[in-house]
C-alpha positions as CSV (number, residue, x, y, z in Angstrom):
1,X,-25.9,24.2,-3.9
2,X,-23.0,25.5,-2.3
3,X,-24.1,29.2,-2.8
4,X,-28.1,28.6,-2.2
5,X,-26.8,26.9,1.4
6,X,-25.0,30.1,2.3
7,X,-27.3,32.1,1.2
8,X,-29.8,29.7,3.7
9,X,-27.2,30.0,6.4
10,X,-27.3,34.0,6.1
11,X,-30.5,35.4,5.5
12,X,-32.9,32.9,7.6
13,X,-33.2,35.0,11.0
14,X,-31.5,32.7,13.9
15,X,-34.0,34.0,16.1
16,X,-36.7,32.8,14.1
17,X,-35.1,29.6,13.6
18,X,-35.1,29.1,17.4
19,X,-39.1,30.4,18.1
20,X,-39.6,27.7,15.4
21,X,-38.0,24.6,17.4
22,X,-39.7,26.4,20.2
23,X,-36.8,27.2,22.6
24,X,-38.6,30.8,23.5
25,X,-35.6,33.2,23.5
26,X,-35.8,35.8,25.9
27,X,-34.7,39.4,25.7
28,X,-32.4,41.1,28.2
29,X,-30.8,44.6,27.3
30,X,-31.5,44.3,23.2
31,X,-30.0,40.6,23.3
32,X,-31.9,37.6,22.3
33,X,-30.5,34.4,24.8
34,X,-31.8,30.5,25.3
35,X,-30.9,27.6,27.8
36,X,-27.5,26.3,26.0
37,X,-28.4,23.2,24.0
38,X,-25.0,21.7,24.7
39,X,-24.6,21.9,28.7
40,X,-26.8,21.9,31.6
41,X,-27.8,25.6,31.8
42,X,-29.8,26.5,34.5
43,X,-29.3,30.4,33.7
44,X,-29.9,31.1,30.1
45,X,-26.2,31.3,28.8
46,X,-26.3,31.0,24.9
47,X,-26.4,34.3,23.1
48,X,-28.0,34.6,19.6
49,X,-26.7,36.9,17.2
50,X,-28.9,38.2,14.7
51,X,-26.1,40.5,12.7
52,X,-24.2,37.3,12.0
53,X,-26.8,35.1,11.9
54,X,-25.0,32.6,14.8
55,X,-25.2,31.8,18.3
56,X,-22.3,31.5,21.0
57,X,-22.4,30.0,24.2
58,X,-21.0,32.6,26.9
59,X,-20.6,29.5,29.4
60,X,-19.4,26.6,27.4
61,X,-18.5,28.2,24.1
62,X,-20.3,26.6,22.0
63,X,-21.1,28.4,18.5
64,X,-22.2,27.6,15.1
65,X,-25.0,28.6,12.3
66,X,-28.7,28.3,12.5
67,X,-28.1,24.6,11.1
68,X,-25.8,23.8,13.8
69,X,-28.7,25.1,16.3
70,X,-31.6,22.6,14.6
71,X,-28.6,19.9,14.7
72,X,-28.6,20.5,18.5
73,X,-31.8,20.9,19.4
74,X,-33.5,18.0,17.2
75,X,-30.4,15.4,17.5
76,X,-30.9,15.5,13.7
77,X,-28.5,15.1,10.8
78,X,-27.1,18.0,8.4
79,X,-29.4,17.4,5.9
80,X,-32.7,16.9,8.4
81,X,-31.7,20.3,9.7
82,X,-31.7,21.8,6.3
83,X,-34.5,20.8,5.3
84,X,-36.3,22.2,9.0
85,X,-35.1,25.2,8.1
86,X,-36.2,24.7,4.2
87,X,-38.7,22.4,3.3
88,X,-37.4,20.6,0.1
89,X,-33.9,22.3,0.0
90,X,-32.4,19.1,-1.5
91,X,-34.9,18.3,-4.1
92,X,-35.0,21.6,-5.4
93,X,-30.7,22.1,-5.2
94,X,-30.5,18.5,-7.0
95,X,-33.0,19.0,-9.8
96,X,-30.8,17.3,-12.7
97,X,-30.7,19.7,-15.2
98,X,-27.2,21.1,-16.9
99,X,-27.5,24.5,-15.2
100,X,-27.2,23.5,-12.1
101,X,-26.1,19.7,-11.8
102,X,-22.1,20.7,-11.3
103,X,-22.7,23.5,-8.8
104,X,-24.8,21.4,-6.8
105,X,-22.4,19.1,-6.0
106,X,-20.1,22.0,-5.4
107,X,-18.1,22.1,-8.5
108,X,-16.6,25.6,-9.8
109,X,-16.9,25.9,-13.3
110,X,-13.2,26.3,-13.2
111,X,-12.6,22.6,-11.5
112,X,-15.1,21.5,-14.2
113,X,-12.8,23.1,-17.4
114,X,-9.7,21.7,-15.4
115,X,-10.7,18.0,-15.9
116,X,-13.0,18.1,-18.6
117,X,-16.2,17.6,-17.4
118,X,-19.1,18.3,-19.4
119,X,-23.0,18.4,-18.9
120,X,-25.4,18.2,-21.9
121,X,-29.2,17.7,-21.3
122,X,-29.0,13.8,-20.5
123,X,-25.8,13.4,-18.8
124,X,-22.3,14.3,-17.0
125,X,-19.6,13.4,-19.0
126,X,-16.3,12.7,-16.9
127,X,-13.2,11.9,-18.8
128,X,-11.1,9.3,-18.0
129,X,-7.5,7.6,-19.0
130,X,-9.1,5.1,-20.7
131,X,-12.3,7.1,-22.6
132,X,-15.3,8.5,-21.2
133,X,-17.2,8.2,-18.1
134,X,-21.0,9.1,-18.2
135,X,-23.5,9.7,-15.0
136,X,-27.2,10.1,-15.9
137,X,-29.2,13.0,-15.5
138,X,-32.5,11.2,-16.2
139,X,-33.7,7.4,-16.3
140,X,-32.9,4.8,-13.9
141,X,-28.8,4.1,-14.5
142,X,-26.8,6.3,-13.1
143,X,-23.0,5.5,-14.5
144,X,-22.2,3.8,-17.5
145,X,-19.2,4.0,-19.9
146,X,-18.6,4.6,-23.4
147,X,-18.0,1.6,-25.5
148,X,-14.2,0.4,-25.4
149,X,-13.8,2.3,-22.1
150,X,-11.7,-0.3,-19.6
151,X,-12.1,0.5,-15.6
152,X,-8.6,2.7,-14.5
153,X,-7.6,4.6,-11.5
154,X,-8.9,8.2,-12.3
155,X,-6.3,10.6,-10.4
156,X,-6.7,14.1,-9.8
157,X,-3.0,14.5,-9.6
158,X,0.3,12.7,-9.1
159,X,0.6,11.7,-5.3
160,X,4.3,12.3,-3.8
161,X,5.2,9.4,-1.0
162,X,3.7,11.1,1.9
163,X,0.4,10.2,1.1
164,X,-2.6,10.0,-1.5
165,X,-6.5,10.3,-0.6
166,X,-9.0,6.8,-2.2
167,X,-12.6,8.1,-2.5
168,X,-15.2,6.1,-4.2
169,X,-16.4,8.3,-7.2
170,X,-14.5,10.5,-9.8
171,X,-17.0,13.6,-8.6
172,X,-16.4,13.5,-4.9
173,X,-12.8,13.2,-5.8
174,X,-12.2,16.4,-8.0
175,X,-14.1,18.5,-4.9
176,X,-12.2,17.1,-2.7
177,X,-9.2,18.0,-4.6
178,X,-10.9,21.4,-5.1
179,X,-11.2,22.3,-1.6
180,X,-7.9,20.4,-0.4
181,X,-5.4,20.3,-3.1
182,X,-5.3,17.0,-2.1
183,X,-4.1,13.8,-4.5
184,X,-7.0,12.4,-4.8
185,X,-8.0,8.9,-7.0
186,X,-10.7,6.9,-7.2
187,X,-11.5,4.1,-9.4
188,X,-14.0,4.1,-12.2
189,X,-15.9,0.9,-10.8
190,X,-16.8,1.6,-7.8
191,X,-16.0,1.3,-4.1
192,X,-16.0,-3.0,-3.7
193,X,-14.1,-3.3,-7.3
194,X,-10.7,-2.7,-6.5
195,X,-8.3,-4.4,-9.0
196,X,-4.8,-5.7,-8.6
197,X,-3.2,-4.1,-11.0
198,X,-4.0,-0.9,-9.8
199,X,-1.6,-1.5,-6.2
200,X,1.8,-1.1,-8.2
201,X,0.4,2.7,-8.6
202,X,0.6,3.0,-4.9
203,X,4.0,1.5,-4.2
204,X,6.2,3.9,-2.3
205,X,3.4,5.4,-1.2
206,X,3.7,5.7,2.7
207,X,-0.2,6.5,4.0
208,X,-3.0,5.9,1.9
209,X,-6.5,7.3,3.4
210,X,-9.7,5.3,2.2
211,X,-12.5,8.0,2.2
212,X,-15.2,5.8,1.0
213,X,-18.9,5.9,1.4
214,X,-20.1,5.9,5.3
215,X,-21.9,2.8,4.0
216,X,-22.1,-1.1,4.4
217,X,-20.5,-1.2,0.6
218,X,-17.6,1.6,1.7
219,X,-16.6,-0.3,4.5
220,X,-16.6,-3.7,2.5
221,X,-14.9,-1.4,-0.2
222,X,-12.1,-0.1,2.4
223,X,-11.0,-3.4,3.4
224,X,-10.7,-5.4,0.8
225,X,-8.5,-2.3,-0.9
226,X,-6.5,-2.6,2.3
227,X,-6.2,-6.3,2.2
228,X,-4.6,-5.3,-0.9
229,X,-2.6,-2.5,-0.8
230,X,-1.0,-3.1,2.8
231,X,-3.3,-2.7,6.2
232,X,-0.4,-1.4,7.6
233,X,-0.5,2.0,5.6
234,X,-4.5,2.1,5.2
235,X,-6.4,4.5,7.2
236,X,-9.9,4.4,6.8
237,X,-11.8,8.4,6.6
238,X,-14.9,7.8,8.8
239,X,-17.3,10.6,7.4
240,X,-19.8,12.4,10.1
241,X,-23.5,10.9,9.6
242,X,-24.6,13.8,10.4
243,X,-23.1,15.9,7.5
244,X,-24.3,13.0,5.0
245,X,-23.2,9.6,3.7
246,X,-19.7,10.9,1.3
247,X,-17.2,13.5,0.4
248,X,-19.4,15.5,-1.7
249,X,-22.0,15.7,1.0
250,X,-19.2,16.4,3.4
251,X,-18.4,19.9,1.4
252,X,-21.6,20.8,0.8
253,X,-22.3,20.9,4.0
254,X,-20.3,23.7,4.7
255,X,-17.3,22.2,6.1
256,X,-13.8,23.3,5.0
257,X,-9.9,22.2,4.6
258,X,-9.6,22.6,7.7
259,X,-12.5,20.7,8.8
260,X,-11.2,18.1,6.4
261,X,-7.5,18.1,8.1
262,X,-9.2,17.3,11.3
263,X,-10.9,14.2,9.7
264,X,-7.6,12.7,8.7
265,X,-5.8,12.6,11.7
266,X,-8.9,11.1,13.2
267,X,-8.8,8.3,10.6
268,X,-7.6,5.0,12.0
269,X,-5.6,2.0,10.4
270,X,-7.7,-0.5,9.0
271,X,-6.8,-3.9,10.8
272,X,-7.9,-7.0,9.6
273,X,-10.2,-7.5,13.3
274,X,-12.2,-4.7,12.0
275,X,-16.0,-5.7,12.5
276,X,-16.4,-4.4,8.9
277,X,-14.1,-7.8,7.4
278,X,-15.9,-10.6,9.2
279,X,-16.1,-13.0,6.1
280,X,-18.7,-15.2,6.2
281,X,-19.1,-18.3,3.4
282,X,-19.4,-17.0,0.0
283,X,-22.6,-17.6,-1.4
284,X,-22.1,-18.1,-5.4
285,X,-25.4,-19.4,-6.3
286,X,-25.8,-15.4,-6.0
287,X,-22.9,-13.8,-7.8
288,X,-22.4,-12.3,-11.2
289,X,-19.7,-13.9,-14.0
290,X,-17.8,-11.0,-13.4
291,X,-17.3,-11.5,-9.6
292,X,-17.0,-15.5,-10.0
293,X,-14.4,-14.2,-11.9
294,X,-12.6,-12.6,-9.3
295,X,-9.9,-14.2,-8.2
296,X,-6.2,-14.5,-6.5
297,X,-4.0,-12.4,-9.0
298,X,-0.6,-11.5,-8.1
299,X,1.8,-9.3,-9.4
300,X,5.0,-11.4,-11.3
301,X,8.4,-10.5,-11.4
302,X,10.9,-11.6,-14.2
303,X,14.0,-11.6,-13.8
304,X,15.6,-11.4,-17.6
305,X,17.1,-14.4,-17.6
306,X,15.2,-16.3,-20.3
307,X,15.4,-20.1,-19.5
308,X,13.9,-19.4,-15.8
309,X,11.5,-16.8,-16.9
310,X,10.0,-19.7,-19.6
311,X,9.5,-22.0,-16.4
312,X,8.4,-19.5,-13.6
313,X,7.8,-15.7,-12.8
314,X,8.0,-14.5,-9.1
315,X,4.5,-13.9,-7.5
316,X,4.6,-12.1,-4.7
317,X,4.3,-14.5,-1.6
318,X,6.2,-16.1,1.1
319,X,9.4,-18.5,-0.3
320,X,11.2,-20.9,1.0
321,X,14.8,-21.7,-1.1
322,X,16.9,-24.6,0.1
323,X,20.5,-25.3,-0.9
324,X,23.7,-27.0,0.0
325,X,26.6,-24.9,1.3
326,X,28.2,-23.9,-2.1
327,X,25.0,-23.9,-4.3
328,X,24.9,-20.0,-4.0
329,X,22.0,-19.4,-1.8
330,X,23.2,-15.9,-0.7
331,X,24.8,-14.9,-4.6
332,X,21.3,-15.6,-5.9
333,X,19.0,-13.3,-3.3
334,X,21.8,-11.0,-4.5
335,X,21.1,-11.4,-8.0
336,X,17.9,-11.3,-7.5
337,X,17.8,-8.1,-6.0
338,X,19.8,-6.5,-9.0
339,X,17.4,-7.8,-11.3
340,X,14.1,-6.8,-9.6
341,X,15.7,-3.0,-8.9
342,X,16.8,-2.9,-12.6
343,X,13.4,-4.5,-13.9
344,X,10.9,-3.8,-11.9
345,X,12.1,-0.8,-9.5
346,X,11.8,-2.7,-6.6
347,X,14.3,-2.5,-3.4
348,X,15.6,-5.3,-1.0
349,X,16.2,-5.2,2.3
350,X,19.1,-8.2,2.9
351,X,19.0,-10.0,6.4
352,X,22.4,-11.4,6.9
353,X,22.4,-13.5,9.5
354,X,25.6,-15.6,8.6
355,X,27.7,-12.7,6.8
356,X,28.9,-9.7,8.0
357,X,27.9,-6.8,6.1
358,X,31.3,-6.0,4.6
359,X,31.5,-9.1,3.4
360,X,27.9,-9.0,1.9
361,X,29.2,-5.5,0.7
362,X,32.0,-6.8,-1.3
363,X,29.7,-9.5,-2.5
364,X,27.5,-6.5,-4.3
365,X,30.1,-4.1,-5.5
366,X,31.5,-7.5,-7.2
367,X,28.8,-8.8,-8.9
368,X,26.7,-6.0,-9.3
369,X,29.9,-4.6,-11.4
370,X,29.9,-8.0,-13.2
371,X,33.4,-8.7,-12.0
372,X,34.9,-12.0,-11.2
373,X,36.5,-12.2,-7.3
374,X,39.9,-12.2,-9.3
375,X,39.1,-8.9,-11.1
376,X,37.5,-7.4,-8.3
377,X,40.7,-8.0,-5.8
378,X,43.1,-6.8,-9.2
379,X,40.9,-3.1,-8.7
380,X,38.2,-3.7,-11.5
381,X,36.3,-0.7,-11.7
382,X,32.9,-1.0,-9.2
383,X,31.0,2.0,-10.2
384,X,28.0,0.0,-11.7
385,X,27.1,-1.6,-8.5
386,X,28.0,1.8,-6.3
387,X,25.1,3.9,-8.5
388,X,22.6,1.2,-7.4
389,X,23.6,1.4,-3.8
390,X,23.3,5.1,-3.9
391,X,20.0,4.9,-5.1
392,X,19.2,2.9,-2.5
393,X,18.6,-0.2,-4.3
394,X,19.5,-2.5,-1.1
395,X,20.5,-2.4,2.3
396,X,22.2,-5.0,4.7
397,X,20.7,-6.1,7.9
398,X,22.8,-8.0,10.2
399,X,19.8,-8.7,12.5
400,X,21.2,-9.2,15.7
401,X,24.0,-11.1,14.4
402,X,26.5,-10.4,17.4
403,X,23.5,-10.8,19.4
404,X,21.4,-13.8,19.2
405,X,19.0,-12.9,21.9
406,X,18.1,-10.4,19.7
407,X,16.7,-12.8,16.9
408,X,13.1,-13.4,17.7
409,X,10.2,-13.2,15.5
410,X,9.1,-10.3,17.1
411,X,11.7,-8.2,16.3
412,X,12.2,-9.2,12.3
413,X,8.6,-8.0,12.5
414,X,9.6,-4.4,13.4
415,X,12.6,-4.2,11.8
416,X,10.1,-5.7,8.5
417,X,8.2,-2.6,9.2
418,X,10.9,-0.5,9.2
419,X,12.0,-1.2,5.6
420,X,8.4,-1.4,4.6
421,X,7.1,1.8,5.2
422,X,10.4,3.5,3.4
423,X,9.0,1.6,0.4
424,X,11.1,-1.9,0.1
425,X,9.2,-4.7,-0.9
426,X,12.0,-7.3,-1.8
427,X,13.0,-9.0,1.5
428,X,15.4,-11.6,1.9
429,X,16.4,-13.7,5.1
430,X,19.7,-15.3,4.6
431,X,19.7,-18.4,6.5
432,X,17.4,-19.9,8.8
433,X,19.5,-22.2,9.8
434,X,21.4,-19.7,11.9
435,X,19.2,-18.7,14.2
436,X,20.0,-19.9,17.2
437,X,18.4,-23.6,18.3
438,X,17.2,-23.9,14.7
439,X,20.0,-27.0,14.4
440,X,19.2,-28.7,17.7
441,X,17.2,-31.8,17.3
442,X,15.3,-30.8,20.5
443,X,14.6,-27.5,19.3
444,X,14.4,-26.7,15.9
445,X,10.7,-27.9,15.3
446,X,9.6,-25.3,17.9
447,X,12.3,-22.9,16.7
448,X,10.9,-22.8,13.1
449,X,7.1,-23.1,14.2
450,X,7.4,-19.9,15.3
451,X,9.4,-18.2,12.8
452,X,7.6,-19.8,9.9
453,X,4.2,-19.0,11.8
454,X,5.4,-15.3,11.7
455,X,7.3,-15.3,8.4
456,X,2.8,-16.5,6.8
457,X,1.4,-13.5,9.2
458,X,3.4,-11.3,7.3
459,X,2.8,-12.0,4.4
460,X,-0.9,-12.4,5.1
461,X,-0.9,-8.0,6.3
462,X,1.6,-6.9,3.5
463,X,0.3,-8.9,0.4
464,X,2.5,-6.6,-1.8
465,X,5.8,-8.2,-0.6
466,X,8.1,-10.8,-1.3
467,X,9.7,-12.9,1.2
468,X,12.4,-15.3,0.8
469,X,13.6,-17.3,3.2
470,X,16.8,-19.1,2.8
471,X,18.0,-22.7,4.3
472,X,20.1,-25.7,4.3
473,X,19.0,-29.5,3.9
474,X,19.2,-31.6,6.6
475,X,22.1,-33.9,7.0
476,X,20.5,-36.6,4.7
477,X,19.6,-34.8,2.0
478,X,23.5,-33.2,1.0
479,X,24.2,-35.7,-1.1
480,X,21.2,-35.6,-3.1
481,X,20.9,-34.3,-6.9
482,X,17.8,-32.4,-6.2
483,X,16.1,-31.3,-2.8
484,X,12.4,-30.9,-2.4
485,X,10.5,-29.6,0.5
486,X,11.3,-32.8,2.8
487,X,14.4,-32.5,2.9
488,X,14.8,-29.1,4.9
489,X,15.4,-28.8,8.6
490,X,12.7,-28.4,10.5
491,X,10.4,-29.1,7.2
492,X,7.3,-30.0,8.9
493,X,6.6,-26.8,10.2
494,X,8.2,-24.6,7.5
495,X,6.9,-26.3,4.5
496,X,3.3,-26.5,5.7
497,X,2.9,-22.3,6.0
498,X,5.0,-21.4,2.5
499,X,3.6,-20.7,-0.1
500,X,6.7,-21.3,-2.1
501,X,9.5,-24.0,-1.9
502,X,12.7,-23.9,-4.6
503,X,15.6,-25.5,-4.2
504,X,19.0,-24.5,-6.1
505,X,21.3,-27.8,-6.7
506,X,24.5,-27.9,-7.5
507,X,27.1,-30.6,-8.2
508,X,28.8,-31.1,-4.5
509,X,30.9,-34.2,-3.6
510,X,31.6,-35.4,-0.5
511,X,35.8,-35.5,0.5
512,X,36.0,-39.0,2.3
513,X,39.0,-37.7,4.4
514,X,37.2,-35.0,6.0
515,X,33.7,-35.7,5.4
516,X,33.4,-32.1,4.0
517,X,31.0,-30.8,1.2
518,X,33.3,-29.9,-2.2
519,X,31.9,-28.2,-4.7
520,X,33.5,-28.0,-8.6
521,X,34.5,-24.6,-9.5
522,X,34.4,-26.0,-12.9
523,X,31.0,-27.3,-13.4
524,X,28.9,-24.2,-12.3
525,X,25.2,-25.9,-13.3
526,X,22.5,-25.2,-11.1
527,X,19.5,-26.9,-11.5
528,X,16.6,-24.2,-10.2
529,X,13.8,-26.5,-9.0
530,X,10.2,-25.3,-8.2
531,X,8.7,-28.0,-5.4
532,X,6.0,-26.5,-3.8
533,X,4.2,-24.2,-5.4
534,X,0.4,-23.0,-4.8
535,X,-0.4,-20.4,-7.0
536,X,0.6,-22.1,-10.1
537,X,0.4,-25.3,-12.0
538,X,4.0,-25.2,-13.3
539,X,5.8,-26.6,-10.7
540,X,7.7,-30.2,-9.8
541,X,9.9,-28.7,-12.6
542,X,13.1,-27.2,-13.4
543,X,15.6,-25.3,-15.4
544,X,19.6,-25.6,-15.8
545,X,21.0,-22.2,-15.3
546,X,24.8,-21.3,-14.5
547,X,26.0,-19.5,-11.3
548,X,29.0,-17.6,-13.0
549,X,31.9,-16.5,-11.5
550,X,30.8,-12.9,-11.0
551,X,27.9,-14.1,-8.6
552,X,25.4,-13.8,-10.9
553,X,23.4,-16.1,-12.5
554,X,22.9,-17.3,-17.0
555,X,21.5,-18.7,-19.6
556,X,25.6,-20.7,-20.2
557,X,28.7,-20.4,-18.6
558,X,30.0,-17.2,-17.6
559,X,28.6,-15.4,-20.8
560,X,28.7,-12.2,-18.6
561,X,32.3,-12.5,-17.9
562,X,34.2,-9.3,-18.8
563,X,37.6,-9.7,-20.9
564,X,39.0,-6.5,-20.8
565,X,39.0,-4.0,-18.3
566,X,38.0,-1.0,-18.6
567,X,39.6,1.9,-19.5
568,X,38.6,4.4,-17.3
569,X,39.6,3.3,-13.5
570,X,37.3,3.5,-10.7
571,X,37.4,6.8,-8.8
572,X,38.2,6.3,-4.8
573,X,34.9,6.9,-2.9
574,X,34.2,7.4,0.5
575,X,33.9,4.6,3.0
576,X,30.1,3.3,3.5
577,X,28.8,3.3,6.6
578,X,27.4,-0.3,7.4
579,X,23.5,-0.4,8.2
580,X,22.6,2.8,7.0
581,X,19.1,2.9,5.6
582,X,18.6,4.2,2.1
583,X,17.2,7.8,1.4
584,X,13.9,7.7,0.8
585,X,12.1,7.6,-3.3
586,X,12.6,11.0,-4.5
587,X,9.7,12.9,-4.0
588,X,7.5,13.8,-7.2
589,X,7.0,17.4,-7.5
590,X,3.2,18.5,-8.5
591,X,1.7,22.1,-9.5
592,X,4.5,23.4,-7.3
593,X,4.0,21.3,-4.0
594,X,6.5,18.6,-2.6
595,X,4.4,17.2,0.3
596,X,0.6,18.1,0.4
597,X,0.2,15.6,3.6
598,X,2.3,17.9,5.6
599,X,-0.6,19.9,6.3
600,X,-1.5,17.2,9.0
């Protein structure tokens, strides 16, 4: 279609084009001129060219092709104009027959050995991760899949972090990626069938650009894809009308890279206001199984640590964890980050509002090296935990600490940003109770409406994150074996908006002289208890684990203990900086490219 359209575009005379919509061009000295279609012109102004076969505006410079003229003068779409120009251009350049179906929709025979595809006398066969992908060429279905074929992401290429381009359909992705050189994925189910497990593809990825149909289903499709991948890094492609309803018609139409370029930095972030995501009531009596089906699935982390893994994985969500001073509130969001990096690949950002950062510092290169404080302070070697830090596996927030006015919910919100968009997903705030009025009777209901208020609207717009939020019991609840979700300051108005609430407990004893919290170095049991909980049924439940004495936490007491140092002593190292943020992923190098998105 491609070549038939230029062909169109060339050899139909533009001044028989206009005598046909009737704008009477005049001559003057061998040149053929009209009234400009695209400004008031009282002196005919807008010159047609008949050696190019284009017009150009001598007043206004306005020029295009003899479609581009019919566009203007009959307020008419791209494909309307072609087929003024042509009666039955599309029906003829669409007839589905193997000859022809590929280079209609602008395929180069090249593109089509590159991924495979393959045209017999019934069908299009599009291969995919997973098996085979089939559109018809006849008959009333148009996709279907071989047997044993599961939906996938079909990519046309590895993305780096800059950015990677969502269209709706395997075939307006590979021209897409023929014209661009683009990253360009779709899924094999269409545009309203995102599935979860497809978002851990995207992670680290910092812009994703949703080119879906310019259709009710697209923009149904767009949002609920944002909803899951992060509205903050979803821009939705709006496609011109006028060239046609998706990417395919887009090309086809003539336009170019360039063209395309222009159409991405005109895409906007989705937002969850958009008119497009007004949700109305369900209505089930009309849904399929398969959507009925279709519910709240979260990614779960492990953390390798068999006896809590057997009671409770990690969905992604918005926690609450309460403990006593002593119970290891801060060692565990430590630990936890070591495991999820090691496991899962996933970073932490650490907000310290009660540590200093060198202190939080010498908390990692201790226990991340698996070092007790005694062998850490004798010179233990603390390589294992500096490799993580250099690959960026944490950083430390102090968050205002030597500022308190500083500490608004506001501004964790843009510092949250911050660390989002150069890929974390692990975030820990270490405690509440230190912000400032969240331990005055008068204040802290208000204090920790409004944080917990924001700490839910975050969660809500990045749905790919984990929050936990850490915080003492109230004064009547220290004593106690195990705390639940009543027993936290401020409670009411925390409790209420999370969507998890744990509580580590620890053997603690009160010293009658002083009135001070003790806790036994020599019984390390923690009981980890899961209180409120509502994404899964296990909860009102718990585990016996053992904070050992290199901060982390096991199966039985201080079974990751080292007895022996090592041989080879640590090498000095440079100073680290405090609140330096971590490079960025390492960029994935494809057919030569770093960073296709710089283009824009």
């Amino acid at each position: 279609m491609v070549d038939r359209l230029s062909y169109l575009k060339k050899n139909t005379p533009i001044v028989e084009v206009a005598q046909k919509l009737e704008l009477n061009p005049k001559g003057y000295n061998g040149t053929q001129v009209i009234n400009c279609l695209f400004h008031e012109d009282k002196h005919p102004s807008l010159v047609l060219m008949p050696d190019a076969n284009r017009y150009e505006c001598k007043s206004c410079s306005a020029a295009g092709s003899i479609v581009d003229l019919v566009m203007g003068a009959k307020k008419c779409t791209f494909k309307e104009a072609v087929e003024f120009i042509e009666p039955g251009f599309f029906s003829k350049a669409i007839k589905p027959i193997p000859e022809n179906y590929l280079l209609s929709r602008g395929i180069t025979q090249e593109t089509a050995d590159k991924f495979g595809l393959k045209v017999d006398s019934e069908k299009v066969t599009i291969p995919l991760p997973t098996g085979e992908k089939y559109r018809s060429l006849s008959g009333p279905s148009r996709y279907w899949h071989k047997s044993g074929t599961t939906d996938c992401l079909f990519k046309t290429k590895e993305a780096t972090n800059k950015g990677v381009l969502l269209a709706e359909g395997e075939l307006d992705g590979i021209l897409t990626y023929q014209v661009t050189g683009l990253p360009v994925w779709s899924g094999t189910c269409g545009a309203i069938s995102f599935k979860d497990e497809w978002v851990k593809d995207f992670e680290g990825i910092e812009k994703i650009y949703l080119a879906f149909d310019n259709d009710s289903a697209g923009d149904k499709g767009a949002i609920k894809a944002a909803e899951m991948l992060g509205f903050n890094r979803c821009y939705r492609v709006n496609i011109p009308k006028e060239t046609g309803k998706d990417l395919t018609d887009f090309f086809i139409s003539g336009k170019t890279k360039e063209d395309f370029r222009k159409l991405l930095l005109d895409s906007n972030l989705i937002t969850q206001s958009s008119p497009a995501e007004t949700k109305t009531a369900l209505d089930y009596t009309t849904m399929s199984d398969a959507e009925l089906d279709k519910i709240d699935h979260r990614r779960k982390l492990t953390t390798g640590l068999s006896k809590l893994d057997k009671v409770f994985t990690f969905p992604c969500g918005y926690y609450v964890i309460c403990g006593n001073p002593g119970a290891g509130k801060g060692l565990f969001a430590l630990w936890l980050s070591l495991q999820f990096y090691k496991l899962h690949n996933l970073r932490s950002a650490y907000f310290s509002l009660e540590m200093p950062e060198k202190l939080v510092r010498t908390r990692i290169l201790q226990a991340w090296s698996g070092l007790t404080q005694k062998q850490h302070e004798d010179g233990w070697a603390t390589d294992k935990a500096k490799a993580l830090m250099k690959q960026g596996a944490i950083v430390v927030d102090e968050f205002g600490s030597d500022n308190s006015s500083y500490q608004i919910p506001d501004n964790f919100e843009k510092d949250f940003k911050k660390y989002y968009d150069l890929g974390f997903r692990i975030f820990h705030f270490d405690h509440l109770h230190e912000l400032d009025g969240a331990n005055d009777n008068d204040r802290n209901q208000r204090i920790t409406e409004l944080w917990s208020t924001k700490f839910q609207q975050i969660c809500k717009q990045y749905p790919d994150v984990w929050l936990f939020i850490f915080a003492q019991p109230n004064g009547n609840a220290e004593n106690k074996k195990v705390l639940r979700r009543s027993d936290l300051r401020g409670s009411k108005a925390i409790t209420q908006k999370c969507e998890f609430f744990l509580s580590l407990n620890r053997l603690i004893s009160i010293d009658e002289s002083t009135g001070e919290l003790k806790v036994s170095n020599a019984n390390r049991e923690v009981l980890f208890w899961i209180d409120k909980n509502r994404i899964s049924s296990n909860q009102h439940t718990g585990t016996k684990i053992y904070l050992s004495e290199t901060g982390n936490f096991t199966n039985f007491p201080n079974e990751d203990v080292m007895l022996v140092k090592p041989s080879l002593p640590s090498q000095p190292s440079l100073p680290i900086e405090p609140k330096q943020p971590p490079e960025k992923t390492p960029e994935v190098k494809t057919e030569g490219k770093v960073n296709e998105f710089d283009w824009l």
